[in-house]
N, C-alpha and C positions, 0 to 999 in steps of 0.2 A: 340347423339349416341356416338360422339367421346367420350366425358367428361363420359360416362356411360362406355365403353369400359376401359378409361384408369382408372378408379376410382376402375375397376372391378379388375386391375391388380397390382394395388397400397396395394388394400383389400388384394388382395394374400400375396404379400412381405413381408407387415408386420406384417400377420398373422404367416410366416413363420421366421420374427426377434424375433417373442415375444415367439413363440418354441422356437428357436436356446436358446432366452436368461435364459430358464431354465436349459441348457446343459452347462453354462458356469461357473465353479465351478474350472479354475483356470487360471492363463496368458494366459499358454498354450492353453487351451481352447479358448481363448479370442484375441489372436495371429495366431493360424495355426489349431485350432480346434482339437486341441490334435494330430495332425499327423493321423487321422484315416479315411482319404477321401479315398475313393477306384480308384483305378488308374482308370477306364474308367468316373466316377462322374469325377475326378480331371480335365479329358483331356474337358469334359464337359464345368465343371467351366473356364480353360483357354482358351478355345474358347470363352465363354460367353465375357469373357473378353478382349479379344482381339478383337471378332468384335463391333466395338464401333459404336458410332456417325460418327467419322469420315470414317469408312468402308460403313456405311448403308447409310449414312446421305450424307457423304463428297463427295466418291466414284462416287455413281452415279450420282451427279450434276457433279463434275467434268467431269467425260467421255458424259455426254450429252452435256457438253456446249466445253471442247475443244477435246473428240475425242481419238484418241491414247494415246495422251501424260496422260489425266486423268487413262487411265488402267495402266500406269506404278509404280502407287502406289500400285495397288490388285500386280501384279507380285512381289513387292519387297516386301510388306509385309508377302507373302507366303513364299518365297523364305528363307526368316529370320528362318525360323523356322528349316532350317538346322541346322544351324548355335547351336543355341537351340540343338539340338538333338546331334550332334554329338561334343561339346566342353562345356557346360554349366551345363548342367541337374543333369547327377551323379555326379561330383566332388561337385558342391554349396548343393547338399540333403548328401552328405557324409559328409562335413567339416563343415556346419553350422547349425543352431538352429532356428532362427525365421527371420534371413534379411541376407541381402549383405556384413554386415562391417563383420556378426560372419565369416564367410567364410575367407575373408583379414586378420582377425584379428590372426585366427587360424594360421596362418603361422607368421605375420611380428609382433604378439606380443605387438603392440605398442597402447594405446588408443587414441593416435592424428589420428590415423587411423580408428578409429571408430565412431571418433567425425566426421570427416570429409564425411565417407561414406554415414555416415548419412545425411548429407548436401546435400550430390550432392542426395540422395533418396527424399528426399524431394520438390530439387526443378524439379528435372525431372515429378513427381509426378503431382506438382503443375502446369506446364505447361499441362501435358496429361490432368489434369480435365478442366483447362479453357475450354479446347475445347469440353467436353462433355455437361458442363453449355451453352454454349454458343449453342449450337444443343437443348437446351432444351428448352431456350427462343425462339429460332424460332418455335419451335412444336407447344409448349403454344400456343402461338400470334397465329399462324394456327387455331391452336382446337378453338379457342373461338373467331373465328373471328375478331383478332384484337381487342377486349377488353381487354387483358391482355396484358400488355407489357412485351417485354422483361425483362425489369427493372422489373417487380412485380414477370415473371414465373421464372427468375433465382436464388432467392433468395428462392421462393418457394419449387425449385431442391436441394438447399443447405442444407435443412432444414431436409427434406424428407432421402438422406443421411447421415447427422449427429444422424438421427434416429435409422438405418441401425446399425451403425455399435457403436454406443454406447450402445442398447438397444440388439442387437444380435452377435457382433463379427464375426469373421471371418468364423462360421459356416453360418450363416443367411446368408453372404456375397455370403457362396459359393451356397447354395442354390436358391438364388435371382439371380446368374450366369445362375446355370444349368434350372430354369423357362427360364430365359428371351434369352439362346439361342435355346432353343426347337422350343420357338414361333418365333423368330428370323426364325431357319434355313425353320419352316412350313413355314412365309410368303414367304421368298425369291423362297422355291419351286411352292407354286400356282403361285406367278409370272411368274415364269419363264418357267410355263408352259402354264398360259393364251397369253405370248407373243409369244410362239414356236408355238402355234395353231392360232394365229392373223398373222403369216409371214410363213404359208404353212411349217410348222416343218423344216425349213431351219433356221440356221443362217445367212447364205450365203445371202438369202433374206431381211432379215435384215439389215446386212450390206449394201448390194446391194439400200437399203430404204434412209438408212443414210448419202451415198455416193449421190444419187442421190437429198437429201435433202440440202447438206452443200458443195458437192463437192467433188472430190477426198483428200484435204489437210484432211482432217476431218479423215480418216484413215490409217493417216501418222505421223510420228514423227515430231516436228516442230511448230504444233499449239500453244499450250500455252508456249511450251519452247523451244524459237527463238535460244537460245544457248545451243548447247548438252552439255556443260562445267555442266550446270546447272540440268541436267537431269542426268547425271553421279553422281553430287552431289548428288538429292537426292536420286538415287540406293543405294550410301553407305550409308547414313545416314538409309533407309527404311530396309536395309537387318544387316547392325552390331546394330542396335539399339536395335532391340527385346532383345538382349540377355543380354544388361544392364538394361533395365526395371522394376525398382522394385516389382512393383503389376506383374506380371508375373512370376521374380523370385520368389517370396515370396510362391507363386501356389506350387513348390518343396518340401516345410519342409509341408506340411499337407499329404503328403502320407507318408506310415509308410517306405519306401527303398527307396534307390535308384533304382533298379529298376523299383518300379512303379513309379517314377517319368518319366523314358525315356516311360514308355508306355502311363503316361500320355501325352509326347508330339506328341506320334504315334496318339493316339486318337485327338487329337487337329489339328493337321495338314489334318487329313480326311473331318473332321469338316471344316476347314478354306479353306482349297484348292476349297470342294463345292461351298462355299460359294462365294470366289472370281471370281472365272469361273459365276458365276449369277451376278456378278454387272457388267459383259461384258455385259448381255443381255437387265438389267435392264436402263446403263445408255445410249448406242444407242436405245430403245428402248422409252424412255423417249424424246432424243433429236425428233426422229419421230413423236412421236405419242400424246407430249407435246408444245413440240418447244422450241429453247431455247429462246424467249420473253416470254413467258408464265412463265419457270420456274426463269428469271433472274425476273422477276417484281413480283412473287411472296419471293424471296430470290435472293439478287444480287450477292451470294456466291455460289448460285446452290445448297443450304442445301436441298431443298423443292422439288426436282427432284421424288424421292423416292416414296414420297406420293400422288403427284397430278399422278405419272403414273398407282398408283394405283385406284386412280379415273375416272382414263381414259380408266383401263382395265377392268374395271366392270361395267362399262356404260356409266360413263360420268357424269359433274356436272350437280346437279338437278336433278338425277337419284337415286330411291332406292340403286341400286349396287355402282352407281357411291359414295354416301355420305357414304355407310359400306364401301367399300376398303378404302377411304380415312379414314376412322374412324381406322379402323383394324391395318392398319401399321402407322398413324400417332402414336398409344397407343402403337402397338409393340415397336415403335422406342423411344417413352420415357422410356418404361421399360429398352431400351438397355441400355439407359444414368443411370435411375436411379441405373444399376450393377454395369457398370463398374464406378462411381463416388464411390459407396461401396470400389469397391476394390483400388483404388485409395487413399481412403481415409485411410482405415486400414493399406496401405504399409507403406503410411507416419505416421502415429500416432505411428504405434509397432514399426516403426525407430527410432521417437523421444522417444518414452519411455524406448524402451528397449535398446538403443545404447547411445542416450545422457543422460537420467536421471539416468538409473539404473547402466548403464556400465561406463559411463565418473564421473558424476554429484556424483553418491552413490558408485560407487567402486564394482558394483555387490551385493549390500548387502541388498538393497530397499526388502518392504517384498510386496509378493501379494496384498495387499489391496492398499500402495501406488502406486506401479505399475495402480493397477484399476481405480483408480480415475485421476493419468495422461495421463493415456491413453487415457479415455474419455475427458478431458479437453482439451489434445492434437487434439483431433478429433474435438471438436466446432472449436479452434484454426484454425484449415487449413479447415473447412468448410464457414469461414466466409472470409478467405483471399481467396478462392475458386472464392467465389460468388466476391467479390469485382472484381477480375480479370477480370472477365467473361462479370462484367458489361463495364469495359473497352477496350472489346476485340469483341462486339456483331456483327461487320461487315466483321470479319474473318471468310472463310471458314473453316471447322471446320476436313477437311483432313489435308489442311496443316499446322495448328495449334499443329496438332498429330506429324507432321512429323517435327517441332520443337521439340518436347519433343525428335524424335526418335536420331534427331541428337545431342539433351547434352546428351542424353543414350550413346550412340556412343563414342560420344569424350570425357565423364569424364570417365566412367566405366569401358565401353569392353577395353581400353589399360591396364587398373588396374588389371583388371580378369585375363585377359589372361599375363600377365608379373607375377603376382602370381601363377598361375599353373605351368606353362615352363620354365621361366627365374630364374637361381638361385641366382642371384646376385642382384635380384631384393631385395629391402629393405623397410623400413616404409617411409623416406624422397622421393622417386619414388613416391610410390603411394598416397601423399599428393599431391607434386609436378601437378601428372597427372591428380588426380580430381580437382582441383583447376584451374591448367592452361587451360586443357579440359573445364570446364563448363565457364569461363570469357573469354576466344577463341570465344566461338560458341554463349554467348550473346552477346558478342561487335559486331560482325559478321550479327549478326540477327537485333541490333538497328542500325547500319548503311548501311542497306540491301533497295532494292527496295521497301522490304512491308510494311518498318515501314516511309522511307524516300522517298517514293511515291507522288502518289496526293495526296494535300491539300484536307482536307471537304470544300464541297462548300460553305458553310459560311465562309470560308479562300480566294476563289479565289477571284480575281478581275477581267472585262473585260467579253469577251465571253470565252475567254477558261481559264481553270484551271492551276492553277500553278502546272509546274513540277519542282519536287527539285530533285534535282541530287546527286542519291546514290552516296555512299562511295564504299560500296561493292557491287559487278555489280551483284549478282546472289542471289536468292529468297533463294537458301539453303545453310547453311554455311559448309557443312559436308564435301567437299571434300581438302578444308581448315583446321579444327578444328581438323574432328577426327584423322589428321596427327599430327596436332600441340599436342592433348594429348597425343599420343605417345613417340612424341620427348619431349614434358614436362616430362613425367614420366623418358626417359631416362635419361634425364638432374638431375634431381632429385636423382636418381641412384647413378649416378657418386657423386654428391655434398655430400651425404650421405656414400660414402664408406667406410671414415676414421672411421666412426661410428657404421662399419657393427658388429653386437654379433660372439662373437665367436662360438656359437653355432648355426647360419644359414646355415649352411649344414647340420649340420643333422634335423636341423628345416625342412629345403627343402626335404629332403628324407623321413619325418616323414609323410609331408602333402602329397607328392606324393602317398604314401605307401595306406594313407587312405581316399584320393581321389578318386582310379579306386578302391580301396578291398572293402573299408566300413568298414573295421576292426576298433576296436577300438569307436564306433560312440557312445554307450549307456553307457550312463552314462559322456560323456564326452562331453565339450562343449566348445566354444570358451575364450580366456584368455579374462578376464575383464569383466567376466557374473555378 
């Protein structure tokens, strides 16, 4: 039933990539869909996108297995989306064209600055999809009872993606969004209403269930993260990351204004806020009415929370209901991955084609057809390094997996954005300086951290217990560290670059301000080094 479900959902997508791929008759098309998504489709599509694996998947294993400290991820990620709304939105749909560098470039003029943005797009990119690969081979292994490994379903995910968005572009993209959060937000409401009618329509009871299951520590701060230093960290990295996120930005240049871009994120935020207030219910509700034995020996990550509670709210295993709910959301929840690895995918390829090959590499001069064929090429390219990752990454929770990407979002980008909009002294040597220092900050950070520098596999331990090797960096998230260190990089970068500032950077700065909040000026006009 599972494998008939998700086959049912796969038949959609790419009945819906092989439309898109007759509407794709130019870059643009093939980039951002001509600009012509309608702001509430758009807010749609970046919900789609932003509730991933790690919301559906991660989320609720986390808060089933430690509790509070797990819901601290739904808060930050919602919370992000101010951020978004009120400092990101219109200026990046007024100043750029199809990515992040057109926007920086528009101002500081320089192509080492668009080579480079491109960089850090890419590998923010590439870390956000490990971890939807990585949700995908646990689903597989689920659905087919452990006959399929992970190693066979992750590559299988890579593939399926690479289809997506070579064969339909970023309109299929966004429609394969807007399917798979429909069915997204349906499942989490039946849940969330089979669990308010299983706890006397109280939450209160609920909790009262959970508490009396695990303890009072279970809803409290503290459980998973013994040190608030670490919990702090990852607030900032979960709330400033959103707004450097490529595949999210990129959502911006497909409505036709600025305007609908901010209503695309009013729409998105109604969307996400629902959603995150239901992985409160879903993942104490899982901890109760699953166990966390149950959910750690099925996924020792907690990935698997989601779906077995789904089994458990429609009857229970070896039950007709009980085998559909698990069918239902295990399929929903690979559609989630198979979207947002879509869009994932298309941030980084129209980054590397249209910033490094056509903008760096051609001088802006590449014609639409070579553009087509790099693009696609670029797209196998980061789908196969995808899948490689993902294989090497299969026993990571796939929440915090995300909330790596959110913190190099954080610490290469959001200091570059925002020193570009506000700061006029800001320059091109700044904001190399800060995506550079920002994203080698927060991976040195993250390879000398607890989760990489942790327990040994136990084919490594010796004795009865496990070797512990003793981090470098005491804390699971690097953001409270990094995303300062980008900042003060880009400052430093600043200063080092002054002797070299153009004499025409003031009215550069008044020019981009002018048609950052107006829009004035945006048709026909496009970033230097198109």
């Amino acid at each position: 039933m599972t494998f008939l479900l998700a086959a049912v959902i796969v038949a959609i997508t790419l009945g819906i990539t092989f439309w898109a791929s007759r509407r794709n008759t130019s870059t643009s098309d093939f980039y951002v869909a001509g600009g012509k998504i309608s702001a509430g489709q758009n807010g749609i599509a970046i919900a789609g996108d932003y509730m991933s694996a790690a919301s559906f998947l991660g989320i609720t294993g986390l808060i089933a297995l430690n509790g509070f400290d797990g819901f601290m991820y739904s808060v930050g990620w919602f919370i992000a989306y101010l951020t978004v709304l009120f400092i990101v939105a219109e200026p990046l749909r007024n100043l750029g064209k199809y990515t992040l560098a057109d926007m920086l470039v528009y101002r500081l003029r320089d192509p080492r600055v668009r080579m480079y943005a491109a960089l850090s797009t890419i590998v923010v990119s590439t870390f956000y999809m490990i971890a939807q690969v990585v949700g995908a081979g646990t689903l597989i292994s689920l659905l087919s009872g452990g006959v399929l490994k992970p190693s066979v379903a992750i590559p299988l995910v890579g593939v399926l993606m690479i289809i997506y968005v070579v064969v339909g572009g970023m309109l299929a993209t966004t429609w394969v969004q807007i399917v798979k959060a429909t069915l997204l937000m349906f499942a989490t409401v039946v849940m969330s209403v089979l669990i308010l009618n299983r706890f006397g329509w109280s939450f209160s009871n609920l909790l009262g269930a959970a508490e009396a299951k695990n303890g009072a520590e279970f809803l409290g701060a503290g459980l998973k993260y013994k040190n608030p230093v670490d919990l702090i960290s990852l607030g900032l990295a979960l709330v400033l990351g959103t707004a450097g996120l490529p595949h999210i930005l990129v959502r911006f240049y497909t409505v036709p204004t600025a305007q609908d871009a901010r209503k695309s994120v009013v729409w998105a935020m109604v969307l996400i806020g629902a959603f995150y207030v239901m992985t409160a219910l879903m993942g104490n509700a899982a901890n109760v009415l699953v166990g966390k034995e149950a959910i750690a020996t099925a996924n020792a990550a907690g990935n698997m929370a989601a779906p077995l509670l789904a089994q458990a709210l429609f009857g229970g295993a070896g039950t007709v209901g009980g085998e559909f709910g698990l069918a239902f959301v295990t399929a929903v929840a690979f559609a989630t991955i198979l979207a947002v690895v879509a869009g994932l995918t298309i941030a980084a390829s129209t980054s590397f084609t249209h910033d490094i090959f056509n903008g760096v590499m051609r001088g802006g001069k590449a014609s639409e057809g070579e553009q087509f064929r790099v693009a696609r090429l670029a797209t196998v390219a980061v789908g196969i390094v995808a899948i490689v990752l993902g294989l090497l990454a299969q026993t990571q929770n796939v929440a915090f997996l995300v909330a790596l990407a959110f913190a190099i979002a954080a610490s290469a980008n959001v200091p570059v954005i925002l020193f570009t909009l506000f700061w006029r002294k800001f320059n091109a040597t700044g904001a190399i300086w800060g995506i550079v220092g920002g994203i080698l900050t927060c991976l040195t950070l993250i390879a000398i951290s607890p989760n990489i520098m942790g327990i040994d596999p136990p084919e490594k331990t010796t004795g009865r217990r496990p070797i512990q090797a003793q981090a470098i960096f005491p804390l699971e998230n690097p953001g409270i560290v990094s995303i300062p260190a980008g900042f003060a990089f880009a400052v430093i970068g600043t200063l080092i670059g002054a002797s070299r500032r153009r004499e025409d950077e003031d009215q550069l700065f008044e020019e981009m301000q002018f048609r950052a909040y107006t829009g004035a000026g945006m048709d026909g006009t496009v970033a230097a080094h198109d």
